[in-house]
N, C-alpha and C positions, 0 to 999 in steps of 0.2 A: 579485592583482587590484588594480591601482590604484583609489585611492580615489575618485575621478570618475567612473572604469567600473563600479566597484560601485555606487554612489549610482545611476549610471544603470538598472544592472541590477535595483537593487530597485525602481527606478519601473517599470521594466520588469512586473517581477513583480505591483505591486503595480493599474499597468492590466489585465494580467491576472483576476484576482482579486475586484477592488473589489466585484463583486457578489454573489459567494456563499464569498468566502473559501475558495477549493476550488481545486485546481488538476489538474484531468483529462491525462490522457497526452498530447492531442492540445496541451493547451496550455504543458506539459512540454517538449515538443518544439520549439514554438517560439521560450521562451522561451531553450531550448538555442543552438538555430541563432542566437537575439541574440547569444548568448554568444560562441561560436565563431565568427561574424561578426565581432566584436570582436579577435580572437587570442585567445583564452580555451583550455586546453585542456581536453577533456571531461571529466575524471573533477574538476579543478577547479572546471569549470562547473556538474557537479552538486553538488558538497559547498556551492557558493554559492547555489547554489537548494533545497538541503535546510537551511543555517544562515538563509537568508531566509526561510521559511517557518515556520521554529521560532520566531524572532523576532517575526516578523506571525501568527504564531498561527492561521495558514493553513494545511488540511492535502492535502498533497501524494499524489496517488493512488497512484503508483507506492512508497510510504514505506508506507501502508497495505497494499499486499499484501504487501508482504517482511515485516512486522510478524506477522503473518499465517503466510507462509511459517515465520518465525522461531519460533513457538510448537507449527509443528508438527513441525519439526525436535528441537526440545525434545523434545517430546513421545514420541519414538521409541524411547526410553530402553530399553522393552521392548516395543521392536519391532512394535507397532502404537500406534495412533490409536483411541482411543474416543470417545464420542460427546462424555463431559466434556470431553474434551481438547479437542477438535472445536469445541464452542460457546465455550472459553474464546480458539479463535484468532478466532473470530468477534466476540466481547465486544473484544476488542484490536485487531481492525481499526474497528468500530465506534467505541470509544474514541478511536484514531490521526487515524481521518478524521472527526473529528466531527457525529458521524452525517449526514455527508454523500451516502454510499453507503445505501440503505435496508440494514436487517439481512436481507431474502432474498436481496439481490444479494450481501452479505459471504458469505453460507452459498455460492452460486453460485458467487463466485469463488474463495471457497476449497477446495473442491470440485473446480476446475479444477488448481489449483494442488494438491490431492492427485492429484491421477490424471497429470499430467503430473511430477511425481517418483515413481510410482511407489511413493506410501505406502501402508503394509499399515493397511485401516483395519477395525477389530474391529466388526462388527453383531450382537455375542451378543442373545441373544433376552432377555437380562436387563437390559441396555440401552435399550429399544427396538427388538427387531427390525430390521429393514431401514433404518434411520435414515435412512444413509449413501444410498441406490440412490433412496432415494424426496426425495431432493433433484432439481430439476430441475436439465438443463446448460446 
């Protein structure tokens, strides 16, 4: 990205932004299509709006659930998700988006993101019982 396209892109970003330092999908999105408007191509366009963000110390939502995702992946090691595991992806999305996202929506959406991979998640009664189920969706 040239240097004048970038300077623009992070003003870009940073209109975006200016009010709650948070950057939600919807606005993700648009700031994509500035990109790509531009000739930018996308997986470009995102590595420049994830190194903008790191930078301006903004945290970027979609960054937040793969952070998220990432810990529970991790976590798979033996084959299920336990509750520690569980909260400690939640502590880390929390962390990511600085606490942008409240922590029931972190629990929520990562919640989503177990059941849409298909994660084995452990509710021994030694645990918590029902931990897992008694999350809303």
């Amino acid at each position: 990205m040239a240097a004048s396209l970038k300077d623009r892109f992070v003003e870009h970003i940073k209109l975006r932004a200016h009010d709650d330092r948070f950057i939600d999908k919807a606005e993700e999105k648009e700031i994509l299509h500035f990109a790509i408007d531009e000739g930018v191509e996308m997986h470009k366009a995102r590595a420049a709006l994830r190194d903008a963000c790191i930078k301006l110390n903004y945290a970027l939502e979609s960054y937040v659930e793969e952070r998220g995702r990432a810990v529970l992946i991790r976590s798979l090691e033996d084959q299920k998700v336990d509750k520690d595991e569980f909260e400690a992806g939640v502590q880390t999305m929390l962390k990511v988006g600085q606490g942008k996202i409240p922590e029931d929506e972190c629990r929520r959406r990562l919640k989503k993101i177990a059941l849409e991979g298909n994660v084995n998640i452990s509710e021994g009664f030694l645990k918590g019982g029902s931990w897992f189920s008694k999350i809303p969706d």
